[in-house]
N, C-alpha and C positions, 0 to 999 in steps of 0.2 A: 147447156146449163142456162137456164132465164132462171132470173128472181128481181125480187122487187124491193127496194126502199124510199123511204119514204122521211125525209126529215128538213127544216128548214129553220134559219136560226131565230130567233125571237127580239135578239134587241135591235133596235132600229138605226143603231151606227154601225153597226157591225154588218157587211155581205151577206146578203140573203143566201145559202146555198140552192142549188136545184132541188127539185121537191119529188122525185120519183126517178131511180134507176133500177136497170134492165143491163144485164148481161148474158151473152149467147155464148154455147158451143156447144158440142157434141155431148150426148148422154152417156150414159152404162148400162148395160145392158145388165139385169140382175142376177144371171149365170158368171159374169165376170169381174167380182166386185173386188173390188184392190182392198184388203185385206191390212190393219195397222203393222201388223211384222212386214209386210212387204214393201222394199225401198221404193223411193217415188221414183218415178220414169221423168226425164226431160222431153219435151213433146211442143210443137208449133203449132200455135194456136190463133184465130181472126178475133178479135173483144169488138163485140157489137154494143153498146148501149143505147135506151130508150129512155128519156126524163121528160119533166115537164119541169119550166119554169114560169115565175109571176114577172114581168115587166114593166109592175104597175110603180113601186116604187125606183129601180133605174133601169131608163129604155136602154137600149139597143144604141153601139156609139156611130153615129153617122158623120157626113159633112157639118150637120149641124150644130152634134150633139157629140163633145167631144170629150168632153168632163163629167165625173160620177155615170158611169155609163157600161154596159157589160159588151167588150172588145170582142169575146170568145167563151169557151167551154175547155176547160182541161181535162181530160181523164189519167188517172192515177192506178195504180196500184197499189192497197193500202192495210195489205196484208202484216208490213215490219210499221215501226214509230214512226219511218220517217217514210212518206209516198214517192214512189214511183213512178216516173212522166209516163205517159205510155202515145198520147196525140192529141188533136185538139179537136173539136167539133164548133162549126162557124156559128155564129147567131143566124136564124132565118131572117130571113127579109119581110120586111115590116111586120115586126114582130112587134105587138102590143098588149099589154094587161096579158091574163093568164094563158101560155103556149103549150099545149099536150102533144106529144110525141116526138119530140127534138132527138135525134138521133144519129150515129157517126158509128163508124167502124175504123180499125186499128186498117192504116192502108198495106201493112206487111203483119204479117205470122207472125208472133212474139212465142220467145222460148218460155216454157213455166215447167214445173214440175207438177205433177200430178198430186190432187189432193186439192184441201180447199186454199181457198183464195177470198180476198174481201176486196173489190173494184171501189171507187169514188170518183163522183163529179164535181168540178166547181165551178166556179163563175169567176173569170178575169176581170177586171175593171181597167179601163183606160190607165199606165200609170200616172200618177206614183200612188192610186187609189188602193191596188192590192189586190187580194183574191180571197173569195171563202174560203172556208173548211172544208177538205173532200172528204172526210170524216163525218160532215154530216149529212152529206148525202153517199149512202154506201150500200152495195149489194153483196151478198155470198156468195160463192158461187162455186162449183167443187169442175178441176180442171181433170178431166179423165184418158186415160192410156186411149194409143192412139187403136185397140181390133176394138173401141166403144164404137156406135150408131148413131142411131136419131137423138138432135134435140130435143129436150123436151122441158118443162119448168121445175126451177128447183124452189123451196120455200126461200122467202126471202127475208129482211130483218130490216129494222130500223133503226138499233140501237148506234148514237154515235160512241167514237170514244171516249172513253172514260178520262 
């Protein structure tokens, strides 16, 4: 499952979120589609994500740069009201103004139940500065039984929550 979001926040005190994710895993094959009568399956799975973030308004927290400053990347879970940790993905190294294709994978198989699912990204701040919304940057992505195949993309969304 790939898809794509796309959202980033507007006001300029508030944490900018990442502006584009990407979640992977195995497809379905259209002979084998899990059916809404049919209970979900538990199933271990790798979450791959792909974003892009801006650095323009705060860099990257270095030896220098300690304060107002993006530490890391968290990815969530953000299927219930309240997100679920899942790992974190580093900032790159000398990362400036706008960074396309920032990307991290889950280092262990996480359990999920088949069906869809909504992933988020957010941006950590040095604290006591905080964290985005992973809600506004977020992808769909539908998690499939384990006789599914090849990868492939799924549509993706931008809507944050409501």
């Amino acid at each position: 499952m790939l898809g794509h979001a796309r959202a980033q926040s507007a006001s300029p005190s508030v944490l900018p979120a990442p502006k584009q994710s990407t979640v992977q895993a195995p497809a379905q094959p259209a002979s084998e589609v899990q059916t809404p009568e049919g209970p979900p399956q538990a199933v271990r799975r790798t979450v791959t994500v792909a974003f892009d973030y801006d650095f323009s308004t705060y860099p990257p927290c270095s030896a220098k740069t300690n304060k107002k400053c993006i530490q890391q990347f968290n990815v969530y879970e953000v299927s219930a009201p309240k997100p679920i940790f899942l790992f974190t993905i580093p900032v790159p190294a000398n990362a400036k103004g706008m960074v396309s294709g920032i990307s991290g994978s889950s280092p262990n198989k996480r359990v999920f139940f088949t069906g869809p699912h909504r992933f988020g990204v957010s941006a950590k701040m040095a604290s006591p500065d905080g964290e985005s919304n992973p809600y506004q940057c977020m992808v769909f992505a539908q998690v499939l039984p384990d006789d599914a195949a090849t990868p492939t993309q799924a549509p993706g969304s931008s809507s944050p929550q409501k």
